[in-house]
TIGU-875446 format. One record per residue (C-alpha): x, y, z; residue in three letters. Coordinates in Angstrom, 1 decimal. Layout:
BEGIN
- c1:c2:c3:type
- X:Y:Z:ala .
...
***
This chain:
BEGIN
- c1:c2:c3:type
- -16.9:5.3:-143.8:unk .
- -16.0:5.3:-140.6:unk .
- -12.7:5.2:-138.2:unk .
- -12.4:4.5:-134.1:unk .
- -9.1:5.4:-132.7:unk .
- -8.9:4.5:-128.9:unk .
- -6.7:5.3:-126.5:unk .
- -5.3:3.2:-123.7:unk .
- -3.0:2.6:-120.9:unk .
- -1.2:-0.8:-119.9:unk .
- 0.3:-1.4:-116.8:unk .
- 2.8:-3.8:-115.7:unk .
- 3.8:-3.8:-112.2:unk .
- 7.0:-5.8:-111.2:unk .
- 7.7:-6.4:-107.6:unk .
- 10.8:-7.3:-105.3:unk .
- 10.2:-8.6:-101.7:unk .
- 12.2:-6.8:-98.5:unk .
- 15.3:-9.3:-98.5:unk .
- 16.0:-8.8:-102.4:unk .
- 15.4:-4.7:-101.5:unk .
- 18.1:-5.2:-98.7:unk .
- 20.4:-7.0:-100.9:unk .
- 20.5:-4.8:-103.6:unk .
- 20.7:-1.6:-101.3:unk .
- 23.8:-3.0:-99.9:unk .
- 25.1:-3.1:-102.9:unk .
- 24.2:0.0:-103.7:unk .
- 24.4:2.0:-100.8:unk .
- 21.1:3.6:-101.7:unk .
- 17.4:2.6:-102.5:unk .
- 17.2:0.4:-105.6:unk .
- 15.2:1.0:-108.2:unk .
- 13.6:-1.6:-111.4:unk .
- 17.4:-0.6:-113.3:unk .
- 19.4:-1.8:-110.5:unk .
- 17.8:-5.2:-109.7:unk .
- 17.9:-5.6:-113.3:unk .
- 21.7:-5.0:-113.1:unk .
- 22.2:-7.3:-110.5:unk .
- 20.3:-10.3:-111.6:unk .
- 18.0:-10.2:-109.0:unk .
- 14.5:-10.9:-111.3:unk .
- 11.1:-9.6:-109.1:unk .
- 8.9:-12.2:-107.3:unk .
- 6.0:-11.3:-109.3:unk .
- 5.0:-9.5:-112.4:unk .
- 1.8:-8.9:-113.6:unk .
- 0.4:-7.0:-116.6:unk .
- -3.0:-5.4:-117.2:unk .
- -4.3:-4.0:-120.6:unk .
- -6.4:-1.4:-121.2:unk .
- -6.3:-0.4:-117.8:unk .
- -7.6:3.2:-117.7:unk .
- -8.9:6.7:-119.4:unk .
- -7.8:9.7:-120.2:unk .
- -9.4:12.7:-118.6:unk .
- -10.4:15.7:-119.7:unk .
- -7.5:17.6:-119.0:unk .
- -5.0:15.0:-120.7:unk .
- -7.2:15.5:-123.6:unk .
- -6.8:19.2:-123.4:unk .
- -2.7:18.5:-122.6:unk .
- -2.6:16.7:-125.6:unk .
- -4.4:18.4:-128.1:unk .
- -3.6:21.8:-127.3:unk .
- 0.4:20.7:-127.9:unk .
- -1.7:20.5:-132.0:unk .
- -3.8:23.6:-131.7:unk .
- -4.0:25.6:-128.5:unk .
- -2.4:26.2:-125.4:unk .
- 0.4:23.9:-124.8:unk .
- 0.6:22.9:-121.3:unk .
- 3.3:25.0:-119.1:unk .
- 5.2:21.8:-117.5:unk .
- 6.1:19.4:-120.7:unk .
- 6.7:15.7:-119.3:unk .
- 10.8:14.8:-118.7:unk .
- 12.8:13.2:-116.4:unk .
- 11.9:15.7:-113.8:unk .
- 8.5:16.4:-114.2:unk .
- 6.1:13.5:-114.3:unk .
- 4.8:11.4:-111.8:unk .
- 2.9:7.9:-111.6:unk .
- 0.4:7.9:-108.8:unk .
- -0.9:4.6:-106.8:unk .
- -3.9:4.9:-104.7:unk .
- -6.7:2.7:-102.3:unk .
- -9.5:3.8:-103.6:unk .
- -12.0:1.5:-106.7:unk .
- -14.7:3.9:-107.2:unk .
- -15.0:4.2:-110.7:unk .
- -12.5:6.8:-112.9:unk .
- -14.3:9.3:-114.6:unk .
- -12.6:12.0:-117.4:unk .
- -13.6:14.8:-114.6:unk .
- -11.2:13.3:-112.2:unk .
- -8.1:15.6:-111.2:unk .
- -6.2:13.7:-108.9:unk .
- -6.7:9.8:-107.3:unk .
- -9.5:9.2:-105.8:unk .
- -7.1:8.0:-102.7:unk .
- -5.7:11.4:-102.4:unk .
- -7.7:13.1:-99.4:unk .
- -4.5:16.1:-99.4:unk .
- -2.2:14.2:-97.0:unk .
- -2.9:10.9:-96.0:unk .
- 0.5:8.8:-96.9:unk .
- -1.9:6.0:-96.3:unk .
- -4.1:6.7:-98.9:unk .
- -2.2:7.6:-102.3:unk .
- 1.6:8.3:-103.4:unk .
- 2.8:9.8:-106.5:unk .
- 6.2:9.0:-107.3:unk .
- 8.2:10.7:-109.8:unk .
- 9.5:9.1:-113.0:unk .
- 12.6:7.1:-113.2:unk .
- 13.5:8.6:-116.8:unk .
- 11.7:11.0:-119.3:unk .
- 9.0:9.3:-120.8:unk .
- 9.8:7.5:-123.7:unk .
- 7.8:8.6:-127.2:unk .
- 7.5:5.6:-129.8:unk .
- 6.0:6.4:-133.1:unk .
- 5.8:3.1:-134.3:unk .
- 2.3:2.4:-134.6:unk .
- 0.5:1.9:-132.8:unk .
- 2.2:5.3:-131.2:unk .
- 3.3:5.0:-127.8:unk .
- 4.1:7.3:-124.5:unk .
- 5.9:4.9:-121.8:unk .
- 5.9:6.6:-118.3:unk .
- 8.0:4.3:-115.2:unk .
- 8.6:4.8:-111.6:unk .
- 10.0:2.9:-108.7:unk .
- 8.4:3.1:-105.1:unk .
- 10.6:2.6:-102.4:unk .
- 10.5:0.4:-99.3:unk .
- 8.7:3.2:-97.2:unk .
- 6.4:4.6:-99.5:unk .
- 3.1:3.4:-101.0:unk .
- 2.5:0.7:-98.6:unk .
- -1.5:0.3:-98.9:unk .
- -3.4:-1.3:-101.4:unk .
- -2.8:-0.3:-105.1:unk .
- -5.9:-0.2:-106.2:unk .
- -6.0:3.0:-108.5:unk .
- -3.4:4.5:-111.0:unk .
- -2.8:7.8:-112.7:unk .
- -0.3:10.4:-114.0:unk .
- 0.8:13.7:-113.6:unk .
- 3.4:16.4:-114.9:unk .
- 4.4:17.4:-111.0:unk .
- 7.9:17.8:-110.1:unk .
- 8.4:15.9:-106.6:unk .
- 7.0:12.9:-104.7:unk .
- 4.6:13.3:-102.7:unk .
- 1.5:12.1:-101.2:unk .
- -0.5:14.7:-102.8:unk .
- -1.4:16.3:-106.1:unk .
- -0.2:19.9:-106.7:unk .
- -2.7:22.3:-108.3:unk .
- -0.5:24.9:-109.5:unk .
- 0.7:24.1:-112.9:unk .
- -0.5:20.3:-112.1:unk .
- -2.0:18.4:-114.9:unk .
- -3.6:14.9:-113.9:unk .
- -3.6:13.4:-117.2:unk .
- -5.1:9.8:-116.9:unk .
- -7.3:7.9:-114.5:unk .
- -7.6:4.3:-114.1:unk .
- -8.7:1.4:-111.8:unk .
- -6.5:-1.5:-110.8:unk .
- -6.2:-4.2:-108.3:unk .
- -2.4:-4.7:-108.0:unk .
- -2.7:-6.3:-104.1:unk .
- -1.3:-5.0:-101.4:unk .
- 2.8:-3.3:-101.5:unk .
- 3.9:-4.3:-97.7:unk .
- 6.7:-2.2:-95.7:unk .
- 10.3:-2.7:-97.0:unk .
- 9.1:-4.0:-100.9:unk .
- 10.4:-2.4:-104.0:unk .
- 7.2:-2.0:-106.4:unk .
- 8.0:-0.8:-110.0:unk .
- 4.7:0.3:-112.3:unk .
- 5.4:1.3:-116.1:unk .
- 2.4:2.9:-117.5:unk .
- 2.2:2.4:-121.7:unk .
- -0.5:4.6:-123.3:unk .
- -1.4:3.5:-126.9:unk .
- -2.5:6.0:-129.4:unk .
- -4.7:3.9:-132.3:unk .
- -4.7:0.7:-133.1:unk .
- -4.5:0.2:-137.4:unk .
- -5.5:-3.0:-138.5:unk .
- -3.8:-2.9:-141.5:unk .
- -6.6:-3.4:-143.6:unk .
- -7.7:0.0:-144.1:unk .
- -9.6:0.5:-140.3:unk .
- -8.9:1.3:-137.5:unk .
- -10.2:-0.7:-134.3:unk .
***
């Protein structure tokens, strides 16, 4: 007998154009983020949604499974320690991979990782899943979002942080390019098995 249990991220990435940013930052009298154009009616230009979009590396593995048996990681996910990271580059993730392949240690050109809106969410329905969301701003991470991945840092920034940093996932996505004054909003699903209900799982 055997069993396959995969693992695997979705994306969705909603998007709001400069004038519906404006709009809703006068309102607010502050950057918007995905909550408050929800709360104003203001729906995004364009949504899209990409399954399966990633892997984990080896050091989400060893985040994961040490919370089981091991060393649990020092920095445990919340509202202010997490971050989805968006990056230019498409070369290939592999489970080695620390950080974006964007991040060359400062370039604001090149990556951004922007911290969570909310803790993520845990759902153990199955299959089991951990939601991670963030909002980018008007004047940050506008380049091409061609790369994705999550850390447990505790600020935005540009760059990963080494020191207590774990770069959990790693994956490669076309998402076009975020232009100067747009609102971009990713949330990240990672899915833990998928039972069929027949006795496998696939």
């Amino acid at each position: 007998m055997q069993e396959f249990s995969n693992v695997r991220t979705d994306i969705v990435v909603r998007r709001w154009d400069a004038d519906q940013t404006r709009y809703v930052a006068g309102k607010l009298g502050w950057q918007p983020e995905a909550a408050d154009f929800d709360f104003y009616g203001v729906a995004p230009y364009l949504t899209t949604t990409e399954y399966d979009a990633n892997l984990l590396t080896t050091a989400g593995w060893g985040a994961l499974l040490g919370g089981i048996a091991g060393t649990t990681i020092t920095t445990k996910f919340s509202n202010t320690a997490g971050r989805i990271g968006v990056g230019t580059s498409s070369t290939a993730a592999t489970a080695a991979d620390t950080k974006l392949g964007g991040d060359t240690g400062g370039a604001s050109t090149t990556s951004y990782y922007q911290l969570v809106s909310a803790a993520p969410t845990i759902n153990l329905t199955v299959p089991a899943t951990l939601v991670f969301t963030a909002s980018f701003g008007s004047s940050v991470a506008n380049f091409a979002w061609n790369e994705f991945g999550i850390d447990n840092f505790t600020a935005s920034s540009v760059t990963t942080q080494a020191t207590g940093s774990v770069f959990i996932n790693h994956g490669i996505s076309a998402q076009g390019t975020k232009a100067s004054g747009q609102t971009w909003n990713m949330t990240a699903t990672l899915n833990f098995g998928y039972p069929s209900g027949a006795g496998t799982v696939s």
